[in-house]
Short mmCIF file of the C-alpha atoms (twelve columns), coordinates in Angstrom:
data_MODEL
# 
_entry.id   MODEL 
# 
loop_
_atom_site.group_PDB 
_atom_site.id 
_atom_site.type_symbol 
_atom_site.label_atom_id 
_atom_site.label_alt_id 
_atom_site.label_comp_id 
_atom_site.label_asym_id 
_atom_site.label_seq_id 
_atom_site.Cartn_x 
_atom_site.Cartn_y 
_atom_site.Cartn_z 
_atom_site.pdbx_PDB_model_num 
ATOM 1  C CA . UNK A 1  0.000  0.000  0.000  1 
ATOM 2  C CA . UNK A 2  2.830  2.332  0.635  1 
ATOM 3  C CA . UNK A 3  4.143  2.261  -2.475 1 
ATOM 4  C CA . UNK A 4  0.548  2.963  -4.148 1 
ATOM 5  C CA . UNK A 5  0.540  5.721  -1.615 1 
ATOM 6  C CA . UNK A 6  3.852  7.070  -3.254 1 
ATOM 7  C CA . UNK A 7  2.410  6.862  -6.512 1 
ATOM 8  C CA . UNK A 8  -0.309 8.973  -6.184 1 
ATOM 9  C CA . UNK A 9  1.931  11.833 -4.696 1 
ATOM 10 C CA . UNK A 10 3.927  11.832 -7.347 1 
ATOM 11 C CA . UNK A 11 1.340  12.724 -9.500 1 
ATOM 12 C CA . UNK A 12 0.245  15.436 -6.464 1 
ATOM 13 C CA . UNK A 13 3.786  16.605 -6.240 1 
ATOM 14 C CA . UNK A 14 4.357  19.096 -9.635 1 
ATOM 15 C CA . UNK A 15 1.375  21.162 -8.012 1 
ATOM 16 C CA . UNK A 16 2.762  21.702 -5.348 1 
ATOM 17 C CA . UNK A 17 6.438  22.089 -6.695 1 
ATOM 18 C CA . UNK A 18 5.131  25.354 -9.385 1 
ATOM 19 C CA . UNK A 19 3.806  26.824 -5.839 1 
ATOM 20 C CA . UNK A 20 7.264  26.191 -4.129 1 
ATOM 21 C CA . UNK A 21 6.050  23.326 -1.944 1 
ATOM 22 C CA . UNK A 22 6.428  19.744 -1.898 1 
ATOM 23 C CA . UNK A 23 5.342  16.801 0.241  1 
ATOM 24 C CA . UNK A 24 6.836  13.570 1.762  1 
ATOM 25 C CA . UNK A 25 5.584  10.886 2.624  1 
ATOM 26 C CA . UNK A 26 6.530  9.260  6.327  1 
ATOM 27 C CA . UNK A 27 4.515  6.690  6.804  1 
ATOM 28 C CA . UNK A 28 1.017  4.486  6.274  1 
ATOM 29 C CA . UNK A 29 -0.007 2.425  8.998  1 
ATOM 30 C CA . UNK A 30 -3.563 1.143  8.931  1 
ATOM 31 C CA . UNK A 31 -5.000 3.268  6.102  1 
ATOM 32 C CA . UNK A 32 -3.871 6.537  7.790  1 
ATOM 33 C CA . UNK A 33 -1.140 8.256  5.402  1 
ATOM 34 C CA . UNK A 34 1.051  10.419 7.320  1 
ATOM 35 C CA . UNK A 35 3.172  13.311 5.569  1 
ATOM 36 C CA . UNK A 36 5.448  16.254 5.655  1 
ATOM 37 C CA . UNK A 37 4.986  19.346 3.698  1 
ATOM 38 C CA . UNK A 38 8.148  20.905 2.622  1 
ATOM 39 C CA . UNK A 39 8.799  24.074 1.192  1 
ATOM 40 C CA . UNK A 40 6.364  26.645 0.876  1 
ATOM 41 C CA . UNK A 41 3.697  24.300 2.097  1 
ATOM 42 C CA . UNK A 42 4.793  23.853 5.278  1 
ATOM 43 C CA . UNK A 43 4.144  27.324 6.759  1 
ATOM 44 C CA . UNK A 44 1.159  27.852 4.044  1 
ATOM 45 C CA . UNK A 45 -2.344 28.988 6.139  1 
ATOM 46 C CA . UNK A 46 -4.102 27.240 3.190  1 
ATOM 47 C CA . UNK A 47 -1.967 24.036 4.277  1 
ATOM 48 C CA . UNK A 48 -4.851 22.080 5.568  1 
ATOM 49 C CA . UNK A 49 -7.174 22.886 3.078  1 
ATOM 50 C CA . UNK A 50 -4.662 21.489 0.825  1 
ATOM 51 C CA . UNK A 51 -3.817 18.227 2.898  1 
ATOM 52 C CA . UNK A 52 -7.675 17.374 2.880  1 
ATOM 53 C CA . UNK A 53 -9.415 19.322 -0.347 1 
ATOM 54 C CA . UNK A 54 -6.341 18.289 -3.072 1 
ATOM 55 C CA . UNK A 55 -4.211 15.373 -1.277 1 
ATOM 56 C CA . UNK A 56 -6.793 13.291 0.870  1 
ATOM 57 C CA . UNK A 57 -9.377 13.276 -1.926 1 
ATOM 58 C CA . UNK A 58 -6.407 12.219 -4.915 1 
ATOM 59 C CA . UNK A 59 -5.253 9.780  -2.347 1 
ATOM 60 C CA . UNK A 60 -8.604 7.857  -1.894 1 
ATOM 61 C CA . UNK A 61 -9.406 7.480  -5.538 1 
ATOM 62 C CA . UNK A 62 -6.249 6.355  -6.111 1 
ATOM 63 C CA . UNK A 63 -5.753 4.159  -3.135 1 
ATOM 64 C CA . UNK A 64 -9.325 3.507  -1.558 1 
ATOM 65 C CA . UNK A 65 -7.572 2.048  1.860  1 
ATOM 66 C CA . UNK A 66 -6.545 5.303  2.690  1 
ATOM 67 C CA . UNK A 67 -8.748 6.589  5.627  1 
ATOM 68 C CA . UNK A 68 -7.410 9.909  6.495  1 
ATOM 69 C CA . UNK A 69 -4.364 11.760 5.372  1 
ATOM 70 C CA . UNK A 70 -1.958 13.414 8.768  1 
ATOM 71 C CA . UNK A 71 0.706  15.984 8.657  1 
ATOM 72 C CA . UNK A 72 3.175  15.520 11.131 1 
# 
């Protein structure tokens, strides 16, 4: 599942890159993707909006295990 997880991202990741951000993933256990943001992202105040309204929504149609998507 990770590695479906990583999948998806990468096709998340060039948004985020042309805004100066990026994202990592750090781990999956039980369906709950957890993730870094990096860049611009990470001190973003649209940062959540992003994590649940553009990555959590990709993730699940892409991966349908995927429960809930965490920064940390």
């Amino acid at each position: 599942m990770k590695e479906r997880v990583e999948q998806a991202l990468e096709s998340i990741r060039p948004a985020l890159q042309a805004d100066g951000g990026d994202i990592e993933l750090v781990d999956v256990v039980e369906g709950i993707v957890k993730v870094r943001l990096k860049g611009a992202c990470a001190g973003c105040p649209m940062s959540q909006f992003t994590l649940a309204h553009h990555v959590e929504v990709r993730l699940k149609e892409e991966v349908p295990e995927v429960v809930r998507v965490e920064p940390v």
